[in-house]
N, C-alpha and C positions, 0 to 999 in steps of 0.2 A: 416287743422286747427292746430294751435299749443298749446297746455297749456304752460304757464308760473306758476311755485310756487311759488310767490311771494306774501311774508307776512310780512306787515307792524309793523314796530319798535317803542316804545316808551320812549321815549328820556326827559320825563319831569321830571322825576327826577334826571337827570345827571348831575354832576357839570362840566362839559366840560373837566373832566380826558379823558383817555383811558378805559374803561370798561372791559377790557384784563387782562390777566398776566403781571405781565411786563416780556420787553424782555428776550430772553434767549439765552444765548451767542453763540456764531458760533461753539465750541467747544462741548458743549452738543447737538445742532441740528447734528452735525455731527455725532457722536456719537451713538444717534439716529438711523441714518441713518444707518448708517453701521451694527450696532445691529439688526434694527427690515425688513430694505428693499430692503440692497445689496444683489447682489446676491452672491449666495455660490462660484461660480467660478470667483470671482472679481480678485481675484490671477494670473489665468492661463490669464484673458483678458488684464492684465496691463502689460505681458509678454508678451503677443504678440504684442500689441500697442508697448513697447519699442524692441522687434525686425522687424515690420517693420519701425519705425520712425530710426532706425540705419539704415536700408535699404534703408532707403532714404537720409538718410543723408551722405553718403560714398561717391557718382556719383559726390554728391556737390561741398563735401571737396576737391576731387580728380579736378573736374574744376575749383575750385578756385586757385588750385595750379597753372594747365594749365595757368589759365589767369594772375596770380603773374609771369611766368615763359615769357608768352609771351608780358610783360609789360616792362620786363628787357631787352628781345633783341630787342624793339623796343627803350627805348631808351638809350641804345648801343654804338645806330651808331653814 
């Protein structure tokens, strides 16, 4: 059997606002973010992400070239 927590809202005196803060900008949630819930080694992971994202991107480049090269002596002739 499952429980549910579910506890009903009352809404009669609400003029159809938001009943919230109003929003807060994408700059202070971030902020936020990185303040209170990144992690401590956020640094070292965005180093590795851009060394392997380089690592994958070089095979790429390098085929691209292949296929620019073999574009031209096809047509060449």
């Amino acid at each position: 059997m499952t429980d549910y927590g579910y506890h009903s809202v009352d809404f009669s005196g609400s003029s159809g606002r938001y009943l919230c803060n109003p929003a807060r900008s994408f700059w202070n949630i971030a902020g936020d973010y990185f303040k209170n819930e990144a992690r401590h080694d956020f640094r070292s992971e965005a180093m590795f992400f851009a060394l392997i994202s380089i690592t994958a991107a070089l095979p790429l480049i390098n085929n691209l070239r292949a296929l620019i090269e073999f574009v031209r002596a096809i047509t060449s002739h």
